[in-house]
Biopython code that builds the backbone (N, CA, C, O; Angstrom):
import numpy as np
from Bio.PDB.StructureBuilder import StructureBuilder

atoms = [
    (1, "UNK", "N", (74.156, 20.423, -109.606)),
    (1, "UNK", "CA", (74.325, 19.650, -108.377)),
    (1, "UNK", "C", (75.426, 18.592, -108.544)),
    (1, "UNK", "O", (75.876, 18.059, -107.530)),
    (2, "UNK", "N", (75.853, 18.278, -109.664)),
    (2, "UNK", "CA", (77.170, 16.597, -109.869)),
    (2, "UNK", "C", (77.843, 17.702, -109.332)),
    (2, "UNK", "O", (78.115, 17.379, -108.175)),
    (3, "UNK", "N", (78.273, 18.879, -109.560)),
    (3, "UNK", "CA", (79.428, 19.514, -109.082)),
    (3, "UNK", "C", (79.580, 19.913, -107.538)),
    (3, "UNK", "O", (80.684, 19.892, -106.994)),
    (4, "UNK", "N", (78.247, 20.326, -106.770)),
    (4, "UNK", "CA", (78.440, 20.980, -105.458)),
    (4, "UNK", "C", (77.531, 19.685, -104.520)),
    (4, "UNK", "O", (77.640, 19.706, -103.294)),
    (5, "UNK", "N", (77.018, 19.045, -104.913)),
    (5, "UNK", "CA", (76.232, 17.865, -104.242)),
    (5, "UNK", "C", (75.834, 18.665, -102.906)),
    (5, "UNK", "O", (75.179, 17.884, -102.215)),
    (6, "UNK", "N", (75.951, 19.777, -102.330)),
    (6, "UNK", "CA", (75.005, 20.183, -101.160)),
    (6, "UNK", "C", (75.099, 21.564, -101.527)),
    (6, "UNK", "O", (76.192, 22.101, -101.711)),
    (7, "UNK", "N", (74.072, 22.128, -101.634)),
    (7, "UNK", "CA", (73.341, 23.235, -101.484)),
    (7, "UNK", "C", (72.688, 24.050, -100.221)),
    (7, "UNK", "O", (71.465, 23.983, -100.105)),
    (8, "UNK", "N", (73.376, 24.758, -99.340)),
    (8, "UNK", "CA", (72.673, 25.278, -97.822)),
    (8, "UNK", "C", (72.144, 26.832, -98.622)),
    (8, "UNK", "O", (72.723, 27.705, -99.268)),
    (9, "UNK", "N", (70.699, 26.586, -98.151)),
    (9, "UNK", "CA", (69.690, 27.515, -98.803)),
    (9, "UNK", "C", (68.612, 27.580, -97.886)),
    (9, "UNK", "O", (68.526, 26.833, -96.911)),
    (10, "UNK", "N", (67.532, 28.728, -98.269)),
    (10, "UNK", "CA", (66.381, 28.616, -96.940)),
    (10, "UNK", "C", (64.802, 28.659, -98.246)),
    (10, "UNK", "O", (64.613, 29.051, -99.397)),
    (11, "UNK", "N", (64.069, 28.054, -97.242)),
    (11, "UNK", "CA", (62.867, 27.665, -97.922)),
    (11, "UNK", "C", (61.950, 28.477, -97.157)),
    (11, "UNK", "O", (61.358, 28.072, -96.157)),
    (12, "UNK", "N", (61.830, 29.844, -97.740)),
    (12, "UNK", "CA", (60.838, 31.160, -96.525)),
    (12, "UNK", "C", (61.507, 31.096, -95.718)),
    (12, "UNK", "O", (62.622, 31.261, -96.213)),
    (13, "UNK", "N", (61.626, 30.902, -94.331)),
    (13, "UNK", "CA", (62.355, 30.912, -93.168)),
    (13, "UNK", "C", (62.902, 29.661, -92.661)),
    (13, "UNK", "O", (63.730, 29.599, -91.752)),
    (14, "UNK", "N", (62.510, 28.874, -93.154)),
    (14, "UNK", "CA", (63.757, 27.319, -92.758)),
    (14, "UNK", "C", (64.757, 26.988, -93.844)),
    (14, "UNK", "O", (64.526, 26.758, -95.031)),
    (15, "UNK", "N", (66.183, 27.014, -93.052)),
    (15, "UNK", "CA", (67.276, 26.488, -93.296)),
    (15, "UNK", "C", (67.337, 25.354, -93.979)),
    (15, "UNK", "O", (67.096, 24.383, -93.261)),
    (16, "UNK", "N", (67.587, 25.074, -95.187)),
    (16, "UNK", "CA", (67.371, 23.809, -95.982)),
    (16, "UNK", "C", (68.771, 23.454, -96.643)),
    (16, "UNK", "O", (69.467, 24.320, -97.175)),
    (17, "UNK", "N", (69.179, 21.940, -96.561)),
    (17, "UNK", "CA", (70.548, 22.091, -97.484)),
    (17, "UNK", "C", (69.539, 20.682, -98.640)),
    (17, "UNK", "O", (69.012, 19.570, -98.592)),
    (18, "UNK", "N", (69.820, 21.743, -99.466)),
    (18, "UNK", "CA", (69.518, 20.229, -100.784)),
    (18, "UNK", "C", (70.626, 19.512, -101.505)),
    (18, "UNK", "O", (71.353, 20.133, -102.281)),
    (19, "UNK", "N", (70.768, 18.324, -101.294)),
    (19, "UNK", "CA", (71.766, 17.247, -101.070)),
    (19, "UNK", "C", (71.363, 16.137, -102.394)),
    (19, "UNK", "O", (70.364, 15.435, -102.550)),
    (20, "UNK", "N", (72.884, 16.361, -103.446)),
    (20, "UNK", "CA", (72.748, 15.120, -104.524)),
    (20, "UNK", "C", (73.707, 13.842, -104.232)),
    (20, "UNK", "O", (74.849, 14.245, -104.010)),
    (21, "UNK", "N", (73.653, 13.090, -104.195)),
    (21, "UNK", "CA", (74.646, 12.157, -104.632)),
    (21, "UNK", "C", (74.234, 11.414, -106.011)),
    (21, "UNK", "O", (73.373, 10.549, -106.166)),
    (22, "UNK", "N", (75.158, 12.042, -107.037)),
    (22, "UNK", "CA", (75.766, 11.733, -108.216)),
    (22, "UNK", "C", (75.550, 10.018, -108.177)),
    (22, "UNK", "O", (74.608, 9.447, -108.726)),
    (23, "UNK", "N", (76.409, 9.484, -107.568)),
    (23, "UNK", "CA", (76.613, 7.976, -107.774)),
    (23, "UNK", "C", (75.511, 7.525, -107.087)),
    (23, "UNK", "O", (74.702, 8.012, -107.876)),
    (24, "UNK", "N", (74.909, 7.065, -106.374)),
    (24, "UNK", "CA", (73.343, 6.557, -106.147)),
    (24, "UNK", "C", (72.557, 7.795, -106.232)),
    (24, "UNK", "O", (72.490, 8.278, -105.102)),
    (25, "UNK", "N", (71.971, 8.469, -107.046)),
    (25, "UNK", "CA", (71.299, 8.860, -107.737)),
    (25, "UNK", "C", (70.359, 9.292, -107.062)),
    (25, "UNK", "O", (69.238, 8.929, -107.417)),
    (26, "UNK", "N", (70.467, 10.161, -105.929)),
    (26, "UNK", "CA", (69.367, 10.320, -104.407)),
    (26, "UNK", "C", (69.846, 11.610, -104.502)),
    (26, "UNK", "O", (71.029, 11.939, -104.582)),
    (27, "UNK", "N", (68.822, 12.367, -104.490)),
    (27, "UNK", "CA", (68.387, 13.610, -104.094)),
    (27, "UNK", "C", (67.504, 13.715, -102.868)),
    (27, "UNK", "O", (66.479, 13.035, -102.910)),
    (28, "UNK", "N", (67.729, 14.485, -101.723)),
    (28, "UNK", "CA", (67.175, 15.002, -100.893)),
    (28, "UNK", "C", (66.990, 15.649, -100.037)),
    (28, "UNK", "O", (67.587, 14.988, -99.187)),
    (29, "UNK", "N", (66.590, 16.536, -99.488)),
    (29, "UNK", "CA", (66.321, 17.996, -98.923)),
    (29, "UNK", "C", (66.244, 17.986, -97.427)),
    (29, "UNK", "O", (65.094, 17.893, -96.999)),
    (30, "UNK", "N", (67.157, 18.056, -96.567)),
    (30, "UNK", "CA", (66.813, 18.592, -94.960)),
    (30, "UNK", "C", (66.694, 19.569, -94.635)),
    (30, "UNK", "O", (67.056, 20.475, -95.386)),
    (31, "UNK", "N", (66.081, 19.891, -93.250)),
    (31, "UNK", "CA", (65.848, 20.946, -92.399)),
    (31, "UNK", "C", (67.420, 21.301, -92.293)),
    (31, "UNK", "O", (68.138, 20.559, -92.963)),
    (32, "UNK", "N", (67.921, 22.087, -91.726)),
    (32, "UNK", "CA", (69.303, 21.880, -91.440)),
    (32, "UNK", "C", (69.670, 22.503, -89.934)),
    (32, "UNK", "O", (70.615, 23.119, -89.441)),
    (33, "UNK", "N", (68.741, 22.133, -89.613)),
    (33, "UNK", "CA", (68.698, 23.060, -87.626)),
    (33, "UNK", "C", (68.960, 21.435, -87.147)),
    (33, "UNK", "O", (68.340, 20.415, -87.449)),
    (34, "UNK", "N", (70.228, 21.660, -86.211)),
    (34, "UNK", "CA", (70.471, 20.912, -85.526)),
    (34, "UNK", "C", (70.508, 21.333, -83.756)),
    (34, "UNK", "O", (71.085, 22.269, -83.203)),
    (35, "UNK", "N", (69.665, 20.255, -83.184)),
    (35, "UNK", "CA", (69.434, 20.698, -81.697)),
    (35, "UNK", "C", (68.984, 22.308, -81.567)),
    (35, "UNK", "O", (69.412, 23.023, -80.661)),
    (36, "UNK", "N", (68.053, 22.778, -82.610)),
    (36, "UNK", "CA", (67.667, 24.267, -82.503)),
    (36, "UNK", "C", (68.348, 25.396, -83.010)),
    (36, "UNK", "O", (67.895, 26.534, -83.127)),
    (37, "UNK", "N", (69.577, 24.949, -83.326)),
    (37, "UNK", "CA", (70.794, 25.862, -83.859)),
    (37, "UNK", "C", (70.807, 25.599, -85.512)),
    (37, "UNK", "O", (71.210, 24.541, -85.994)),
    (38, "UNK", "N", (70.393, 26.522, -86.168)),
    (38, "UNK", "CA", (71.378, 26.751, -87.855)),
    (38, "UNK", "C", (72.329, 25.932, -87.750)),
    (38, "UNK", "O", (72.758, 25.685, -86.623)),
    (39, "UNK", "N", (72.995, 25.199, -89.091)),
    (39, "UNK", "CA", (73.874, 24.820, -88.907)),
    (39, "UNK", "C", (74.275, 24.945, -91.125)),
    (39, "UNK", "O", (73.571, 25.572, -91.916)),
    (40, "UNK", "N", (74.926, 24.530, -91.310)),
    (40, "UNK", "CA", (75.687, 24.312, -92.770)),
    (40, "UNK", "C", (76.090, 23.055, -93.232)),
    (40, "UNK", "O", (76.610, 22.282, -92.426)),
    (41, "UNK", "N", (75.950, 22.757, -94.286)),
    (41, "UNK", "CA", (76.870, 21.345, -94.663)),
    (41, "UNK", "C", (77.667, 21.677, -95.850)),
    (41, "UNK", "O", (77.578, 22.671, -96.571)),
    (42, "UNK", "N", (78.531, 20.584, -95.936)),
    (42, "UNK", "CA", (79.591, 20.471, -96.446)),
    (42, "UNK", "C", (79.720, 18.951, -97.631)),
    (42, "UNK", "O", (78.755, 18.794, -98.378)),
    (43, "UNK", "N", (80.275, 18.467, -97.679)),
    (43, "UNK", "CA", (80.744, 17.265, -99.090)),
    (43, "UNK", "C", (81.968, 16.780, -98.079)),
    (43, "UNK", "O", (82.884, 17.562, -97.823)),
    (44, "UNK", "N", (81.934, 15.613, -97.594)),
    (44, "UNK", "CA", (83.055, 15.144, -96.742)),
    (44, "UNK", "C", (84.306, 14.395, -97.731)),
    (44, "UNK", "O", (85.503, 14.321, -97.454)),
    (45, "UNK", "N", (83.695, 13.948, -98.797)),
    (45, "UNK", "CA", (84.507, 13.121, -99.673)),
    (45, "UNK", "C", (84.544, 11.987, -99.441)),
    (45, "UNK", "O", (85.285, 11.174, -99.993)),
    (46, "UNK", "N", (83.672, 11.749, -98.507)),
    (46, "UNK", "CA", (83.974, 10.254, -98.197)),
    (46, "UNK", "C", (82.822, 9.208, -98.939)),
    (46, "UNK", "O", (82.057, 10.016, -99.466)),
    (47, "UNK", "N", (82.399, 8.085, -99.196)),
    (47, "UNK", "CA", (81.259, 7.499, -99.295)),
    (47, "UNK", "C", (80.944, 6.594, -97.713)),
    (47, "UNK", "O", (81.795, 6.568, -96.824)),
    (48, "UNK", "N", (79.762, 5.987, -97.604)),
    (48, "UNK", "CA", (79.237, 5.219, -97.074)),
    (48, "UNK", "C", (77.831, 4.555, -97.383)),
    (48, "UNK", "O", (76.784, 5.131, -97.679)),
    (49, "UNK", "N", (78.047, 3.342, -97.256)),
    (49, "UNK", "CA", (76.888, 2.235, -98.009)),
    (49, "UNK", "C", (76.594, 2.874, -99.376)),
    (49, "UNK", "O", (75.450, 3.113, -99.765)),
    (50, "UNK", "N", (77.914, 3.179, -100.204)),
    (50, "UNK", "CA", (77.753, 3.454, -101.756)),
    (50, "UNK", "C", (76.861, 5.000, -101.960)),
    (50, "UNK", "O", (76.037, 5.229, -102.846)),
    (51, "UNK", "N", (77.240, 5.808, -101.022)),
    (51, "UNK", "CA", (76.585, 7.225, -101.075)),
    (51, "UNK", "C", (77.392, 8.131, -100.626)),
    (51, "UNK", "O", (78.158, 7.648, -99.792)),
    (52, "UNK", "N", (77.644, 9.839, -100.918)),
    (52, "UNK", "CA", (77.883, 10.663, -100.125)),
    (52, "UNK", "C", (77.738, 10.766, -98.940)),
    (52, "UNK", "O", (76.643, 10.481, -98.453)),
    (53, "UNK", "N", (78.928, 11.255, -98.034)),
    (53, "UNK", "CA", (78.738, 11.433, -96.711)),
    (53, "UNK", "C", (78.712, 13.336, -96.308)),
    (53, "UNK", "O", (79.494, 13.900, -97.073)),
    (54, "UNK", "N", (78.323, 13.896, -95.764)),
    (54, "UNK", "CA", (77.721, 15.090, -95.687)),
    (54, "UNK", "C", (78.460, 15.038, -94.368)),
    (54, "UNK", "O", (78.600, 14.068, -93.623)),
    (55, "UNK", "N", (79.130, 16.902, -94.156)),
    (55, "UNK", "CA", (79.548, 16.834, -92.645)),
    (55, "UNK", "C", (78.828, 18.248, -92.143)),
    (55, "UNK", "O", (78.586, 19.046, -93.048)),
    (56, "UNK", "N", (78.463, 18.636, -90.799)),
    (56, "UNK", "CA", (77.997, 19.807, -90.204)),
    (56, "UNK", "C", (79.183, 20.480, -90.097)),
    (56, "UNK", "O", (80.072, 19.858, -89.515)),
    (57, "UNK", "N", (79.466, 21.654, -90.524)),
    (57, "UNK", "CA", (80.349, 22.628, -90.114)),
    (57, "UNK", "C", (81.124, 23.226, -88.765)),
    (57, "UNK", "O", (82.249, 23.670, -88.535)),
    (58, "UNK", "N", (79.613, 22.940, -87.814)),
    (58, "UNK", "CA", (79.836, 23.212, -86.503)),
    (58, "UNK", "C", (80.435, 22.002, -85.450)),
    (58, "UNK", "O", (81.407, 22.205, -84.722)),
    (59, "UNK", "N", (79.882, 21.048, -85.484)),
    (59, "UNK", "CA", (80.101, 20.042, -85.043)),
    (59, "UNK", "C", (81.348, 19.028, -85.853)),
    (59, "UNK", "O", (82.200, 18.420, -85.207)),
    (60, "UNK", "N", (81.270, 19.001, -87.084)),
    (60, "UNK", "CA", (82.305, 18.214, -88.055)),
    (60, "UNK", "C", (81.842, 16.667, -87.946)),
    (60, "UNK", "O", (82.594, 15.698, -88.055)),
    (61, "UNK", "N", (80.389, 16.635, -87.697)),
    (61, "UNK", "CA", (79.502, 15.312, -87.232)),
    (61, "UNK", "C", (79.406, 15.039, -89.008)),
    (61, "UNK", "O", (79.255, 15.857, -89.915)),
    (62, "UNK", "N", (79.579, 13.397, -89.050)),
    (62, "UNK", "CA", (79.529, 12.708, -90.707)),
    (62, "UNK", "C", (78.245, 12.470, -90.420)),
    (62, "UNK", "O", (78.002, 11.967, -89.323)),
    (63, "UNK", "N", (77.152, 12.773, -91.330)),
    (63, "UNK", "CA", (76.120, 12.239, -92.300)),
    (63, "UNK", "C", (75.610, 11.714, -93.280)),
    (63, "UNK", "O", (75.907, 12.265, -94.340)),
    (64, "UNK", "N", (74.880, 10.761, -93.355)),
    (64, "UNK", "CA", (74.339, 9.909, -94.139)),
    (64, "UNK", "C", (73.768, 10.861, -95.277)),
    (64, "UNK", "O", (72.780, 11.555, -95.038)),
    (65, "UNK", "N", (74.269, 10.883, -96.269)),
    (65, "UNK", "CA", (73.271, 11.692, -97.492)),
    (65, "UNK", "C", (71.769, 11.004, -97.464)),
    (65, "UNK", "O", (70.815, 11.751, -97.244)),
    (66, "UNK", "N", (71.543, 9.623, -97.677)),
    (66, "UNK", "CA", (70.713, 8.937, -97.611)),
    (66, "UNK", "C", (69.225, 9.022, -96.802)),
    (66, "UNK", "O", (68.043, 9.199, -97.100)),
    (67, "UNK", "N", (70.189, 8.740, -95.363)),
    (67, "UNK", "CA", (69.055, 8.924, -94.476)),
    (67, "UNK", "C", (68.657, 9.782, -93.260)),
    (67, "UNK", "O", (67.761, 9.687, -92.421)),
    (68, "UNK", "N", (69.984, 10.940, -93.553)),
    (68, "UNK", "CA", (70.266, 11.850, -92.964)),
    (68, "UNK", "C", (70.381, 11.812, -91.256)),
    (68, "UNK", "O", (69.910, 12.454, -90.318)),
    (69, "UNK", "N", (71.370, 10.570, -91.464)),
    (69, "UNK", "CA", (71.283, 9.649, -90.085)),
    (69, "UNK", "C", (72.656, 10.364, -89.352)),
    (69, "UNK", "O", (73.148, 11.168, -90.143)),
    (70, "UNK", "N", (73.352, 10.300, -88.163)),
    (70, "UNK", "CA", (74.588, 10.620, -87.817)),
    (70, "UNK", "C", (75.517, 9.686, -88.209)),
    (70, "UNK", "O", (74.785, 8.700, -88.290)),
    (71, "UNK", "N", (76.629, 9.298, -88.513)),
    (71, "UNK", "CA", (77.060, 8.250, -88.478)),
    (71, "UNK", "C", (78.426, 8.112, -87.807)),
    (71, "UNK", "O", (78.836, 6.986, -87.526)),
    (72, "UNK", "N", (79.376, 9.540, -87.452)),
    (72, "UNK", "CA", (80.218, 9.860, -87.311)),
    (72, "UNK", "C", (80.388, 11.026, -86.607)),
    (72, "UNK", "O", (80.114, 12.075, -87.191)),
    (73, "UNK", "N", (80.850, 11.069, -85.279)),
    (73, "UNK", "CA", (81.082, 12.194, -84.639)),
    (73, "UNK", "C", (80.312, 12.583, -83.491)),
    (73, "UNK", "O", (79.340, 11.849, -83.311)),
    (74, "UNK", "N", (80.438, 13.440, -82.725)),
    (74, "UNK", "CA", (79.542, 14.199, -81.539)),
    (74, "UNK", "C", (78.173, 13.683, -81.213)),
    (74, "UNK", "O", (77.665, 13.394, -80.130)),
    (75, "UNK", "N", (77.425, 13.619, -83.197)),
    (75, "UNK", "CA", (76.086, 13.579, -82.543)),
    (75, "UNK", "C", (75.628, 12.425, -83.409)),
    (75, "UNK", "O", (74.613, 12.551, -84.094)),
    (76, "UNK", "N", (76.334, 11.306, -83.406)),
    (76, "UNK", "CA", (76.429, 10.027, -83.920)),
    (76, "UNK", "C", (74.666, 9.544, -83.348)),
    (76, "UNK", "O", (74.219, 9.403, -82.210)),
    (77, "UNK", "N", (74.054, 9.404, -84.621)),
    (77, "UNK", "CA", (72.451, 8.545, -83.507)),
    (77, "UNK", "C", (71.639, 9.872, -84.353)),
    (77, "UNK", "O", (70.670, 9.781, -85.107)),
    (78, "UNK", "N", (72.122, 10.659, -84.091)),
    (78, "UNK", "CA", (71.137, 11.932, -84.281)),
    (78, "UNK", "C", (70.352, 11.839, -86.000)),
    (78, "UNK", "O", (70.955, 11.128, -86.803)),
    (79, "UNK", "N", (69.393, 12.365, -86.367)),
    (79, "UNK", "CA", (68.815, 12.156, -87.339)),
    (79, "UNK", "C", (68.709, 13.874, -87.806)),
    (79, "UNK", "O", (68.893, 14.653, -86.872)),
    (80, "UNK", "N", (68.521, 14.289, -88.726)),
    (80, "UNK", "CA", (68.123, 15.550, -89.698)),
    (80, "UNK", "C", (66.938, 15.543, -89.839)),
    (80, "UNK", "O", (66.394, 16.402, -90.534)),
]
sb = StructureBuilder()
sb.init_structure("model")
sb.init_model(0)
sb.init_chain("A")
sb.init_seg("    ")
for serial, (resi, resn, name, xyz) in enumerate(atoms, 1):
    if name == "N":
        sb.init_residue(resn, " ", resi, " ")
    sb.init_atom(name, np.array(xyz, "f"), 0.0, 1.0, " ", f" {name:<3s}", serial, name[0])
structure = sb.get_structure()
């Protein structure tokens, strides 16, 4: 995981991306259906509040590794 920090994988039939950030030291696992739709993540390169930022493929919406909050984009507010 230091190398790919998101993992999009399924847990039986739900879409799961399991998510490291290396530098704060947080591991954690979302659903990855957004608004009902599959979706993918990505490694944005960016940080925020000292963490990985995570982006949706479809949308290109920035996420909080943390709190799997929106923080950036389309569906800014939205939660995982």
């Amino acid at each position: 995981m230091n190398w790919h920090e998101v993992v999009n994988d399924r847990l039986g039939d739900t879409p799961i991306a399991a998510t490291w950030c290396p530098l704060a030291g947080t591991g954690v696992v979302y659903e990855r259906t957004i608004g009902g739709e599959e979706s993918t993540f990505g490694v944005s390169g960016a940080l925020w509040r000292d963490s990985l930022v995570l982006f949706d493929r479809k949308t290109h919406t920035y996420w909080s590794q943390v709190s799997g909050t929106a923080i950036s984009g389309p569906l800014r507010g939205a939660t995982l």
